[in-house]
N, C-alpha and C positions, 0 to 999 in steps of 0.2 A: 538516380531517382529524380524525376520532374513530379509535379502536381499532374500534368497530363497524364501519367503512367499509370495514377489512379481509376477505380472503378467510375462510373457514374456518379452514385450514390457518395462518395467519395469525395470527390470533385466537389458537387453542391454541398457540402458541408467544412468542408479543408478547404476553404478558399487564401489565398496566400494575403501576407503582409503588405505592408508599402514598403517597396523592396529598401530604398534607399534608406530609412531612418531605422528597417531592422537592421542590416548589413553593417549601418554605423557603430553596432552593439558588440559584432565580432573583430578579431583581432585579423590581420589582412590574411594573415598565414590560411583562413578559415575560410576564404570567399574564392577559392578555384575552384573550378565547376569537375562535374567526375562521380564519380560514386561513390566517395565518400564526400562530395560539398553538403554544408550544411545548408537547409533555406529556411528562410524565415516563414511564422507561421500565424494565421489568425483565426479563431473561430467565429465564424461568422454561418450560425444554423437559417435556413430557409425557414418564412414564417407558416409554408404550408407545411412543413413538419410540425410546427408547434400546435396547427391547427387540427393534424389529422390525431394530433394525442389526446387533445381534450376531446375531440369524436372517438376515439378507442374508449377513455376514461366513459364517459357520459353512456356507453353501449353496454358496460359491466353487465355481465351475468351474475349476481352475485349466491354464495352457499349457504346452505340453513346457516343458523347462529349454533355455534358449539355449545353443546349439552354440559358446559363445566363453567366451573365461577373463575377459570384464572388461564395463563393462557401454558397451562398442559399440556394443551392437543395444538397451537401454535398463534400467533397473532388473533387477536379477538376482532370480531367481525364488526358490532359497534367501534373501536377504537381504530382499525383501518380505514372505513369508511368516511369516521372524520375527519380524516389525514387526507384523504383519499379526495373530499370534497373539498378542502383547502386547495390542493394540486389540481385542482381543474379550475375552479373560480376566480381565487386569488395568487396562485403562485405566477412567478416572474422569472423565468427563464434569463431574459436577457443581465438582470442584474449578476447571473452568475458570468456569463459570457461576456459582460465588462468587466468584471475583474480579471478575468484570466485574460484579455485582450490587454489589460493594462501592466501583463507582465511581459516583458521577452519569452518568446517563442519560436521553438525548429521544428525541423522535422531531421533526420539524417537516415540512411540507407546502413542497415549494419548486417551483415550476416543475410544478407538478403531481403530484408526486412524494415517497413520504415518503422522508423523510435521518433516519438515525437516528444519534446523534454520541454519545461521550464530552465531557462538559464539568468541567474540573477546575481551581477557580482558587485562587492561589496566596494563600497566606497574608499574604506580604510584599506591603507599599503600590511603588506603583509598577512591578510585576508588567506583563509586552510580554505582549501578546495574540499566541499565537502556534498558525496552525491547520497540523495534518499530517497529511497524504496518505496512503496506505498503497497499494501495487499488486498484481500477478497474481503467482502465484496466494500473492496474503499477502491481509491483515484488519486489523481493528483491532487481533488479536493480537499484531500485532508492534510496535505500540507501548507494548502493556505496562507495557516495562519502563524506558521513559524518563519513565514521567509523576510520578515520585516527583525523578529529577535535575532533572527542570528545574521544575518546582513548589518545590520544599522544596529548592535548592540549600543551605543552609546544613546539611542534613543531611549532606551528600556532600561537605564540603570545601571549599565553594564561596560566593559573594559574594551575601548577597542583595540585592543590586543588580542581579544576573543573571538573576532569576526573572521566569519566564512564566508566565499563564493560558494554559491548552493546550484546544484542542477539536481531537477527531481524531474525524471522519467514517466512517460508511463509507459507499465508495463504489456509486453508483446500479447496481444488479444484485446489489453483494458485500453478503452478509454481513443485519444486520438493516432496510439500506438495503432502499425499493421498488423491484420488479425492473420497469424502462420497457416499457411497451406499447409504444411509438412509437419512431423510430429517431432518430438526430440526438444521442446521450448521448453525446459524444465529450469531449475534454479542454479545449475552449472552455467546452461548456454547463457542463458540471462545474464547469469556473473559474468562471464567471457565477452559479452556483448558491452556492456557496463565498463569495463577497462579498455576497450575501444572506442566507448565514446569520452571520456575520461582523457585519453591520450589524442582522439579529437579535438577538443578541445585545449589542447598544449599543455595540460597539469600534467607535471612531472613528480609532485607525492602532493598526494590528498587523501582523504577517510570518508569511509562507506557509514550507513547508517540506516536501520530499519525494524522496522515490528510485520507480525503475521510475515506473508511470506516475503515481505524484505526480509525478516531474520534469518530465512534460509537462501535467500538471494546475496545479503551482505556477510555469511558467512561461508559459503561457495568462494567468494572473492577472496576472502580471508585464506583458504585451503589453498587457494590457485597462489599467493602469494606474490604478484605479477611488481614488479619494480616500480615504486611510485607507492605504493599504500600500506599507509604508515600504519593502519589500525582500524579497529568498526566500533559501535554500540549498534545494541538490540536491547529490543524493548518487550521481546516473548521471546526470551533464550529456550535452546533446545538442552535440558537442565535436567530430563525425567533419563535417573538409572536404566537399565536393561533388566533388572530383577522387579522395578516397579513398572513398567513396561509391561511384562509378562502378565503381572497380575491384575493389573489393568486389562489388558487382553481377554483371560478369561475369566476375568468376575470375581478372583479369587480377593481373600482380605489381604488388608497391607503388608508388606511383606516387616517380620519382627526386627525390633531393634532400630526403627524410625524414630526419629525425635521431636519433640510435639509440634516444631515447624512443617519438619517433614510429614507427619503424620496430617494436618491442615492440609498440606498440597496435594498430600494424596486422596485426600475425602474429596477435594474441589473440583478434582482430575475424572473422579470415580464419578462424579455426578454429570459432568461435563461430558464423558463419552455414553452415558449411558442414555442421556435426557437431550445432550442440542449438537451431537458430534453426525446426527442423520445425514445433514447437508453435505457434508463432507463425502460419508460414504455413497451417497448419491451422485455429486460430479464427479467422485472418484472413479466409479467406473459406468457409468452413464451419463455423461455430460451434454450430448447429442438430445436423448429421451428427456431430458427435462429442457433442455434447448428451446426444444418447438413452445414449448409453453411462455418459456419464458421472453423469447422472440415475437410472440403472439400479443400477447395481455399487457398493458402496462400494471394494472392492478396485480395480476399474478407476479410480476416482478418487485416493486415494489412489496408485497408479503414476504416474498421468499427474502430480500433483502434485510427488511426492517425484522423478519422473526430469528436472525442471525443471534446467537448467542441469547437468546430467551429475551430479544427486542431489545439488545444493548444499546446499537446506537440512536433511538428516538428515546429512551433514557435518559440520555448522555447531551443530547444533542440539540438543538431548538429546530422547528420544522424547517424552516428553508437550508440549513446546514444538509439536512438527512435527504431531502428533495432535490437539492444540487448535483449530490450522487447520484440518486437514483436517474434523475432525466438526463446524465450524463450517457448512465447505460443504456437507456433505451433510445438515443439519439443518434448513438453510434452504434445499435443494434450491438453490443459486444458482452452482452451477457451468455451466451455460449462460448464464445472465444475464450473467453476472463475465466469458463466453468474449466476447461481443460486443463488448466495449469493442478487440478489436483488429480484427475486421469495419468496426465505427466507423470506424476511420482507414487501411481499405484492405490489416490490414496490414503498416503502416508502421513501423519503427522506432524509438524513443524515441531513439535517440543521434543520430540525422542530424540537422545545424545547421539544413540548408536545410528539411527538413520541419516542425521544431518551430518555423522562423521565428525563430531567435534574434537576430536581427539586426533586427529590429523590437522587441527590450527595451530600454530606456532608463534603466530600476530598477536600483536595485543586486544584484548577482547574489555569493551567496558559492558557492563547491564546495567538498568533501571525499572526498578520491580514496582509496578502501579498497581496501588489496590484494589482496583474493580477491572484486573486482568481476570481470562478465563483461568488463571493459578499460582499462587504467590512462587516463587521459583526460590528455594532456601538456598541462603547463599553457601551450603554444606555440597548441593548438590553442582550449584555454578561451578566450585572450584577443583570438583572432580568433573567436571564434563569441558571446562574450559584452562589448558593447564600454562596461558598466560592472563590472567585474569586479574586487570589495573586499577577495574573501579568498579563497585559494588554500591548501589544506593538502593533502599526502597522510600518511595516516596508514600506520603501520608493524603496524596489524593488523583482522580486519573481513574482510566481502564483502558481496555484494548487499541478505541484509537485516541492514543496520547496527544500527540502531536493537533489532532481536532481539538477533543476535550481541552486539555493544557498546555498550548502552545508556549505559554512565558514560562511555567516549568520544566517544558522536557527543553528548551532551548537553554534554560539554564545548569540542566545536564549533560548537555552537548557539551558547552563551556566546560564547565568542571573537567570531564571526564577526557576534554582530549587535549586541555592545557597542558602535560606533560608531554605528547607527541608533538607538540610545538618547540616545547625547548628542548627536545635531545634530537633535534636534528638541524 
Protein backbone atom coordinates (compact mmCIF):
# COMPACT_ATOMS: atom_id res chain seq x y z
CA UNK A 1 0.00 0.00 0.00
CA UNK A 2 1.46 3.66 -0.86
CA UNK A 3 -0.72 6.86 -0.19
CA UNK A 4 -0.16 7.15 -4.16
CA UNK A 5 -2.30 3.95 -4.58
CA UNK A 6 -5.03 6.03 -3.23
CA UNK A 7 -8.04 7.56 -4.89
CA UNK A 8 -7.93 11.24 -5.57
CA UNK A 9 -10.20 12.30 -3.29
CA UNK A 10 -8.17 10.21 -0.93
CA UNK A 11 -5.01 11.59 -1.52
CA UNK A 12 -6.19 15.21 -0.61
CA UNK A 13 -7.46 14.17 2.44
CA UNK A 14 -4.90 11.13 3.85
CA UNK A 15 -1.93 13.20 3.40
CA UNK A 16 1.04 11.42 5.17
CA UNK A 17 2.98 12.06 8.49
CA UNK A 18 6.54 13.60 8.92
CA UNK A 19 7.85 10.36 8.08
CA UNK A 20 10.82 10.42 10.39
CA UNK A 21 9.31 11.46 13.91
CA UNK A 22 6.20 8.85 12.99
CA UNK A 23 8.52 5.98 12.12
CA UNK A 24 10.55 6.87 15.50
CA UNK A 25 7.13 5.68 17.21
CA UNK A 26 7.49 2.04 15.64
CA UNK A 27 9.54 -0.77 16.66
CA UNK A 28 12.34 -1.29 13.54
CA UNK A 29 10.85 -4.88 12.96
CA UNK A 30 7.68 -2.54 11.58
CA UNK A 31 9.51 -0.15 9.07
CA UNK A 32 10.14 -2.78 5.80
CA UNK A 33 8.43 -1.54 3.18
CA UNK A 34 5.87 -4.59 1.41
CA UNK A 35 2.46 -4.92 1.97
CA UNK A 36 2.20 -5.44 5.13
CA UNK A 37 4.47 -1.98 6.12
CA UNK A 38 2.91 0.12 8.19
CA UNK A 39 2.98 4.24 7.32
CA UNK A 40 2.50 6.72 9.31
CA UNK A 41 -0.47 8.90 9.17
CA UNK A 42 -1.99 12.51 9.31
CA UNK A 43 -5.15 14.20 8.82
CA UNK A 44 -4.77 16.87 7.40
CA UNK A 45 -8.71 17.90 5.37
CA UNK A 46 -8.48 20.62 2.51
CA UNK A 47 -10.12 23.80 3.58
CA UNK A 48 -12.24 23.82 0.32
CA UNK A 49 -13.87 20.86 1.88
CA UNK A 50 -14.74 22.56 4.85
CA UNK A 51 -16.00 25.25 2.80
CA UNK A 52 -18.12 23.53 0.36
CA UNK A 53 -19.91 22.03 3.75
CA UNK A 54 -20.94 25.02 5.21
CA UNK A 55 -22.42 25.84 1.27
CA UNK A 56 -24.20 22.36 1.56
CA UNK A 57 -25.29 23.36 5.23
CA UNK A 58 -26.43 26.97 4.26
CA UNK A 59 -28.44 25.45 0.84
CA UNK A 60 -30.78 22.99 3.30
CA UNK A 61 -34.10 22.44 1.91
CA UNK A 62 -35.62 22.04 5.09
CA UNK A 63 -39.31 19.64 5.95
CA UNK A 64 -42.59 21.01 7.56
CA UNK A 65 -42.11 20.81 11.34
CA UNK A 66 -43.62 17.49 12.83
CA UNK A 67 -47.16 17.48 13.64
CA UNK A 68 -46.17 15.92 17.41
CA UNK A 69 -44.94 17.49 20.64
CA UNK A 70 -41.76 14.94 21.10
CA UNK A 71 -39.79 13.45 18.77
CA UNK A 72 -42.02 10.15 17.83
CA UNK A 73 -41.80 10.59 14.32
CA UNK A 74 -37.78 11.39 14.69
CA UNK A 75 -35.38 14.26 15.47
CA UNK A 76 -37.37 17.62 15.84
CA UNK A 77 -36.81 20.10 13.30
CA UNK A 78 -36.55 23.26 15.71
CA UNK A 79 -33.86 21.26 17.79
CA UNK A 80 -31.86 20.12 14.57
CA UNK A 81 -31.78 23.34 13.14
CA UNK A 82 -30.04 24.60 16.10
CA UNK A 83 -27.45 22.30 16.13
CA UNK A 84 -27.50 22.57 12.63
CA UNK A 85 -26.76 26.56 12.91
CA UNK A 86 -24.06 25.89 15.51
CA UNK A 87 -22.25 23.52 12.75
CA UNK A 88 -22.09 26.03 10.21
CA UNK A 89 -21.15 29.29 12.13
CA UNK A 90 -19.40 28.37 14.94
CA UNK A 91 -18.05 24.79 14.77
CA UNK A 92 -14.34 24.08 14.40
CA UNK A 93 -13.16 21.34 12.44
CA UNK A 94 -9.74 21.71 12.88
CA UNK A 95 -9.82 21.43 16.65
CA UNK A 96 -10.80 17.91 16.12
CA UNK A 97 -8.11 17.26 13.58
CA UNK A 98 -5.62 18.46 16.15
CA UNK A 99 -6.19 16.24 18.48
CA UNK A 100 -6.15 13.18 16.35
CA UNK A 101 -2.99 14.63 14.63
CA UNK A 102 -1.56 14.75 18.20
CA UNK A 103 -1.96 11.08 18.36
CA UNK A 104 0.19 8.40 16.57
CA UNK A 105 -1.11 7.33 13.55
CA UNK A 106 -1.08 4.35 10.26
CA UNK A 107 -2.34 3.32 7.95
CA UNK A 108 -1.52 -0.68 7.15
CA UNK A 109 -2.87 -2.82 4.07
CA UNK A 110 -4.68 -6.08 5.53
CA UNK A 111 -6.75 -8.28 3.68
CA UNK A 112 -6.46 -6.06 0.91
CA UNK A 113 -7.72 -3.22 2.54
CA UNK A 114 -6.23 -0.11 4.09
CA UNK A 115 -7.00 -0.08 8.15
CA UNK A 116 -6.03 3.04 9.49
CA UNK A 117 -5.46 2.71 13.51
CA UNK A 118 -4.59 4.81 16.43
CA UNK A 119 -1.41 3.39 18.22
CA UNK A 120 -0.58 4.81 21.59
CA UNK A 121 1.71 2.82 23.91
CA UNK A 122 2.09 3.15 27.45
CA UNK A 123 4.84 4.44 29.22
CA UNK A 124 4.78 1.98 32.05
CA UNK A 125 6.85 -1.59 31.41
CA UNK A 126 4.77 -4.28 31.46
CA UNK A 127 1.86 -2.37 29.68
CA UNK A 128 -1.43 -5.40 28.26
CA UNK A 129 -1.86 -4.80 24.68
CA UNK A 130 -5.12 -3.89 24.43
CA UNK A 131 -7.15 -3.29 20.82
CA UNK A 132 -10.74 -1.25 20.65
CA UNK A 133 -13.52 -1.40 18.52
CA UNK A 134 -15.70 1.46 17.90
CA UNK A 135 -19.38 0.86 16.05
CA UNK A 136 -22.37 2.68 14.14
CA UNK A 137 -22.84 5.38 13.72
CA UNK A 138 -19.54 6.12 16.26
CA UNK A 139 -15.56 6.46 15.12
CA UNK A 140 -12.52 6.44 16.56
CA UNK A 141 -13.86 9.66 18.11
CA UNK A 142 -15.36 8.03 20.74
CA UNK A 143 -12.39 6.57 22.04
CA UNK A 144 -10.85 9.70 22.65
CA UNK A 145 -11.11 10.07 25.62
CA UNK A 146 -10.01 6.80 27.25
CA UNK A 147 -6.59 6.75 25.62
CA UNK A 148 -4.93 8.92 28.44
CA UNK A 149 -6.95 6.38 31.47
CA UNK A 150 -5.76 3.59 30.28
CA UNK A 151 -2.15 4.55 29.00
CA UNK A 152 -0.88 6.88 31.77
CA UNK A 153 -3.11 5.19 34.59
CA UNK A 154 -1.06 6.69 37.17
CA UNK A 155 -2.08 9.99 36.09
CA UNK A 156 -5.82 9.21 36.96
CA UNK A 157 -5.49 7.72 40.27
CA UNK A 158 -4.70 4.43 39.27
CA UNK A 159 -1.97 1.50 39.41
CA UNK A 160 0.62 1.27 36.85
CA UNK A 161 0.39 -2.20 36.86
CA UNK A 162 -2.90 -1.55 35.19
CA UNK A 163 -1.72 0.18 32.00
CA UNK A 164 -2.33 -0.74 28.45
CA UNK A 165 -0.81 -0.26 25.00
CA UNK A 166 -4.11 0.69 23.04
CA UNK A 167 -4.63 0.47 19.30
CA UNK A 168 -8.10 1.57 18.23
CA UNK A 169 -8.90 0.87 14.58
CA UNK A 170 -11.13 2.15 12.46
CA UNK A 171 -13.42 0.13 11.23
CA UNK A 172 -13.42 -1.06 7.30
CA UNK A 173 -15.98 1.52 5.36
CA UNK A 174 -15.88 4.12 8.82
CA UNK A 175 -13.93 6.69 9.01
CA UNK A 176 -10.09 6.98 7.61
CA UNK A 177 -10.26 3.08 7.21
CA UNK A 178 -10.64 1.78 3.22
CA UNK A 179 -14.06 1.63 2.10
CA UNK A 180 -14.38 -2.55 0.69
CA UNK A 181 -15.05 -2.99 -2.89
CA UNK A 182 -16.00 -6.55 -2.17
CA UNK A 183 -18.65 -7.73 0.08
CA UNK A 184 -17.93 -10.41 2.97
CA UNK A 185 -16.67 -7.27 5.58
CA UNK A 186 -18.64 -8.65 8.21
CA UNK A 187 -17.64 -9.11 12.05
CA UNK A 188 -15.50 -12.45 11.39
CA UNK A 189 -13.38 -10.89 8.65
CA UNK A 190 -12.85 -7.73 10.75
CA UNK A 191 -12.10 -10.14 13.77
CA UNK A 192 -9.51 -12.03 11.28
CA UNK A 193 -8.20 -8.59 10.10
CA UNK A 194 -7.72 -7.34 13.91
CA UNK A 195 -5.47 -10.35 14.88
CA UNK A 196 -3.19 -9.47 11.91
CA UNK A 197 -2.79 -6.33 12.89
CA UNK A 198 -2.33 -7.35 16.37
CA UNK A 199 0.52 -9.57 15.38
CA UNK A 200 1.54 -6.57 13.15
CA UNK A 201 2.30 -4.92 15.50
CA UNK A 202 4.70 -7.84 17.42
CA UNK A 203 2.04 -8.41 20.52
CA UNK A 204 2.14 -11.73 21.27
CA UNK A 205 -0.99 -11.94 23.98
CA UNK A 206 -3.04 -8.92 24.36
CA UNK A 207 -7.13 -8.36 24.85
CA UNK A 208 -9.84 -7.17 22.68
CA UNK A 209 -12.45 -4.73 23.68
CA UNK A 210 -15.85 -3.20 22.39
CA UNK A 211 -19.60 -1.97 22.55
CA UNK A 212 -22.20 -1.94 19.41
CA UNK A 213 -20.62 -3.78 16.81
CA UNK A 214 -17.22 -3.97 18.55
CA UNK A 215 -19.19 -6.39 20.75
CA UNK A 216 -19.65 -8.47 17.77
CA UNK A 217 -16.30 -7.82 16.36
CA UNK A 218 -14.53 -8.50 19.78
CA UNK A 219 -16.33 -11.64 20.20
CA UNK A 220 -15.65 -13.11 16.61
CA UNK A 221 -12.03 -12.80 17.88
CA UNK A 222 -12.97 -14.37 20.90
CA UNK A 223 -14.51 -17.64 18.75
CA UNK A 224 -11.57 -17.46 16.39
CA UNK A 225 -9.42 -17.99 19.55
CA UNK A 226 -6.17 -17.17 17.51
CA UNK A 227 -2.79 -17.44 20.13
CA UNK A 228 -1.94 -14.31 21.71
CA UNK A 229 -5.58 -13.29 23.21
CA UNK A 230 -5.96 -13.73 26.48
CA UNK A 231 -9.67 -12.53 26.85
CA UNK A 232 -12.44 -9.35 25.68
CA UNK A 233 -14.92 -7.07 27.45
CA UNK A 234 -18.09 -5.80 25.83
CA UNK A 235 -20.10 -3.27 26.82
CA UNK A 236 -23.62 -4.42 24.79
CA UNK A 237 -23.20 -8.24 25.30
CA UNK A 238 -25.08 -10.50 23.06
CA UNK A 239 -27.16 -11.77 26.22
CA UNK A 240 -31.03 -12.07 24.72
CA UNK A 241 -32.16 -16.02 24.93
CA UNK A 242 -33.52 -17.68 21.56
CA UNK A 243 -37.02 -18.05 23.35
CA UNK A 244 -36.87 -14.14 24.16
CA UNK A 245 -35.60 -13.59 20.71
CA UNK A 246 -38.57 -15.25 19.12
CA UNK A 247 -40.92 -13.17 21.07
CA UNK A 248 -39.46 -10.27 20.21
CA UNK A 249 -39.58 -11.21 16.77
CA UNK A 250 -43.18 -11.33 16.52
CA UNK A 251 -44.65 -9.12 19.10
CA UNK A 252 -45.61 -11.73 21.28
CA UNK A 253 -45.54 -11.07 25.42
CA UNK A 254 -42.51 -12.12 27.36
CA UNK A 255 -41.93 -15.16 27.34
CA UNK A 256 -43.26 -16.94 31.45
CA UNK A 257 -41.16 -17.37 34.09
CA UNK A 258 -38.70 -14.12 33.56
CA UNK A 259 -37.59 -12.55 36.63
CA UNK A 260 -38.16 -8.96 37.20
CA UNK A 261 -34.63 -8.26 35.90
CA UNK A 262 -35.28 -10.20 33.01
CA UNK A 263 -38.65 -9.15 32.63
CA UNK A 264 -37.12 -4.88 32.61
CA UNK A 265 -34.82 -6.09 29.64
CA UNK A 266 -37.27 -7.42 28.00
CA UNK A 267 -39.82 -4.47 28.05
CA UNK A 268 -36.61 -2.13 27.17
CA UNK A 269 -35.87 -4.62 24.07
CA UNK A 270 -39.73 -4.58 23.18
CA UNK A 271 -39.67 -0.82 22.94
CA UNK A 272 -36.42 -0.61 21.27
CA UNK A 273 -37.26 -2.81 18.26
CA UNK A 274 -40.44 -1.63 17.80
CA UNK A 275 -39.92 2.44 18.22
CA UNK A 276 -35.76 3.13 17.03
CA UNK A 277 -34.65 -0.51 15.57
CA UNK A 278 -36.02 1.28 11.85
CA UNK A 279 -32.47 2.29 11.08
CA UNK A 280 -31.11 -0.91 11.35
CA UNK A 281 -33.51 -2.61 9.25
CA UNK A 282 -33.06 0.11 6.76
CA UNK A 283 -29.13 -0.49 6.19
CA UNK A 284 -29.83 -3.82 6.70
CA UNK A 285 -31.06 -4.47 3.61
CA UNK A 286 -30.76 -1.19 1.72
CA UNK A 287 -27.78 0.51 2.50
CA UNK A 288 -27.13 1.76 -1.02
CA UNK A 289 -30.99 3.49 -1.19
CA UNK A 290 -30.47 5.62 1.90
CA UNK A 291 -26.54 6.06 0.67
CA UNK A 292 -27.50 8.58 -1.99
CA UNK A 293 -29.18 10.66 0.73
CA UNK A 294 -26.90 10.39 3.10
CA UNK A 295 -23.93 11.08 0.70
CA UNK A 296 -25.87 14.15 -0.44
CA UNK A 297 -27.14 16.25 2.62
CA UNK A 298 -25.05 16.96 5.40
CA UNK A 299 -28.03 17.99 7.28
CA UNK A 300 -29.75 14.63 6.20
CA UNK A 301 -26.83 12.97 7.81
CA UNK A 302 -26.43 14.52 10.65
CA UNK A 303 -30.47 13.66 11.48
CA UNK A 304 -30.10 10.23 10.62
CA UNK A 305 -27.09 10.19 13.09
CA UNK A 306 -28.09 12.31 15.90
CA UNK A 307 -32.03 10.37 15.81
CA UNK A 308 -30.00 7.07 16.45
CA UNK A 309 -31.35 5.55 19.52
CA UNK A 310 -34.24 8.32 20.10
CA UNK A 311 -31.17 11.23 19.89
CA UNK A 312 -28.98 9.38 22.53
CA UNK A 313 -26.01 10.71 21.63
CA UNK A 314 -26.72 14.74 21.65
CA UNK A 315 -28.28 13.55 25.01
CA UNK A 316 -25.19 12.23 26.26
CA UNK A 317 -22.95 14.35 24.59
CA UNK A 318 -22.00 18.14 24.39
CA UNK A 319 -22.23 19.55 20.69
CA UNK A 320 -18.76 19.62 19.52
CA UNK A 321 -18.20 15.80 20.87
CA UNK A 322 -21.51 14.70 18.52
CA UNK A 323 -20.18 17.17 15.58
CA UNK A 324 -16.74 15.68 15.50
CA UNK A 325 -18.53 12.52 14.38
CA UNK A 326 -20.64 13.61 12.27
CA UNK A 327 -18.06 15.84 9.99
CA UNK A 328 -15.90 12.86 10.31
CA UNK A 329 -18.54 11.05 8.18
CA UNK A 330 -19.17 13.40 5.90
CA UNK A 331 -15.53 14.25 5.16
CA UNK A 332 -14.68 11.02 4.29
CA UNK A 333 -17.91 10.57 2.58
CA UNK A 334 -18.16 6.92 4.43
CA UNK A 335 -21.65 7.05 5.58
CA UNK A 336 -22.68 4.24 3.10
CA UNK A 337 -19.58 2.32 3.44
CA UNK A 338 -20.07 2.31 7.56
CA UNK A 339 -24.34 1.58 6.43
CA UNK A 340 -23.05 -1.93 4.96
CA UNK A 341 -21.73 -3.50 7.79
CA UNK A 342 -25.45 -4.23 8.78
CA UNK A 343 -26.40 -5.56 5.01
CA UNK A 344 -23.26 -7.80 6.12
CA UNK A 345 -25.09 -9.67 8.69
CA UNK A 346 -28.55 -9.65 7.22
CA UNK A 347 -29.54 -7.16 9.43
CA UNK A 348 -29.12 -9.07 12.37
CA UNK A 349 -28.90 -7.87 15.78
CA UNK A 350 -25.75 -7.46 17.95
CA UNK A 351 -27.56 -8.68 21.17
CA UNK A 352 -29.06 -12.13 20.02
CA UNK A 353 -26.82 -15.01 21.68
CA UNK A 354 -27.63 -17.45 19.06
CA UNK A 355 -26.71 -15.09 16.15
CA UNK A 356 -23.38 -13.76 17.67
CA UNK A 357 -22.72 -17.72 18.37
CA UNK A 358 -21.69 -17.05 21.91
CA UNK A 359 -21.77 -20.26 22.83
CA UNK A 360 -18.94 -21.41 20.84
CA UNK A 361 -16.54 -18.85 23.11
CA UNK A 362 -14.43 -20.55 25.32
CA UNK A 363 -12.17 -17.23 26.23
CA UNK A 364 -12.74 -15.35 29.05
CA UNK A 365 -15.45 -12.98 28.56
CA UNK A 366 -15.84 -9.81 31.02
CA UNK A 367 -19.25 -7.29 30.66
CA UNK A 368 -20.18 -3.91 31.81
CA UNK A 369 -23.83 -3.03 31.92
CA UNK A 370 -24.40 0.91 31.70
CA UNK A 371 -27.70 2.19 32.51
CA UNK A 372 -28.74 4.33 29.73
CA UNK A 373 -27.62 1.25 27.31
CA UNK A 374 -30.39 0.32 24.76
CA UNK A 375 -31.10 -2.82 27.57
CA UNK A 376 -29.88 -3.81 30.98
CA UNK A 377 -28.30 -7.35 30.01
CA UNK A 378 -29.31 -9.43 33.53
CA UNK A 379 -26.49 -11.02 34.39
CA UNK A 380 -28.89 -14.53 34.56
CA UNK A 381 -28.85 -14.13 30.92
CA UNK A 382 -24.78 -13.13 30.52
CA UNK A 383 -24.14 -16.42 32.17
CA UNK A 384 -26.02 -18.53 30.03
CA UNK A 385 -25.01 -16.90 26.68
CA UNK A 386 -21.38 -16.60 27.98
CA UNK A 387 -20.11 -19.91 29.52
CA UNK A 388 -16.62 -18.21 30.69
CA UNK A 389 -17.84 -15.37 32.14
CA UNK A 390 -15.02 -13.50 34.81
CA UNK A 391 -16.42 -10.17 35.40
CA UNK A 392 -19.86 -9.01 35.61
CA UNK A 393 -20.35 -5.24 36.83
CA UNK A 394 -23.38 -2.91 36.09
CA UNK A 395 -22.42 0.39 36.69
CA UNK A 396 -24.73 3.30 38.16
CA UNK A 397 -24.00 5.64 35.23
CA UNK A 398 -23.27 5.75 31.14
CA UNK A 399 -25.07 4.42 27.90
CA UNK A 400 -24.46 3.18 24.72
CA UNK A 401 -21.34 5.13 23.87
CA UNK A 402 -19.37 4.48 27.31
CA UNK A 403 -16.23 5.09 26.60
CA UNK A 404 -17.44 8.85 25.13
CA UNK A 405 -19.93 9.49 27.97
CA UNK A 406 -17.52 7.81 30.65
CA UNK A 407 -14.12 7.47 29.82
CA UNK A 408 -12.63 7.37 33.51
CA UNK A 409 -15.32 4.76 34.26
CA UNK A 410 -15.24 2.27 31.73
CA UNK A 411 -11.21 2.66 31.86
CA UNK A 412 -11.66 1.78 35.30
CA UNK A 413 -13.51 -1.41 34.14
CA UNK A 414 -11.03 -2.35 31.81
CA UNK A 415 -8.64 -2.20 34.94
CA UNK A 416 -10.67 -4.42 37.05
CA UNK A 417 -11.86 -6.78 34.81
CA UNK A 418 -8.62 -7.85 32.96
CA UNK A 419 -6.29 -7.63 36.12
CA UNK A 420 -6.64 -11.28 36.47
CA UNK A 421 -5.59 -11.97 32.74
CA UNK A 422 -2.49 -10.30 33.67
CA UNK A 423 -1.52 -12.48 36.60
CA UNK A 424 -2.23 -15.91 35.20
CA UNK A 425 -0.04 -15.62 32.49
Amino acid sequence: MSVMSLTPTRRELLAAATTTVALSLLPKTLRAAGSDAIHPFTVKIPQAELDELRRRIAATRWPDPEPVHDRSQGIQLANLQEIVRYWETEYDWRKAESKLNALPQFITEIDGLDIHFIHVRSKHENALPLIVTHGWPGSIIEQLKIIDPLTNPTAHGANAADAFHLVIPSMPGFGFSGKPNDTGWNPNRIARAWTVLMNRLGYTRYVAQGGDWGSPVSSAMARRNPPGLLGIHINLPATVPQDVAMALAGGAPAPAGLSEKERAAFDSLATFFKKYRAYGAIMGTRPQAIGYALADTPVGLAAWILDYNNGEPERLLNRDDVLDNITLYWLTNTATSAARIYWETSGQSVLLSAAQKTAEISLPVAITVFPGEVYRAPETWARRAYRNLIYFNEVDRGGHFAAWEQPELLAAELRTAFRQLRKST
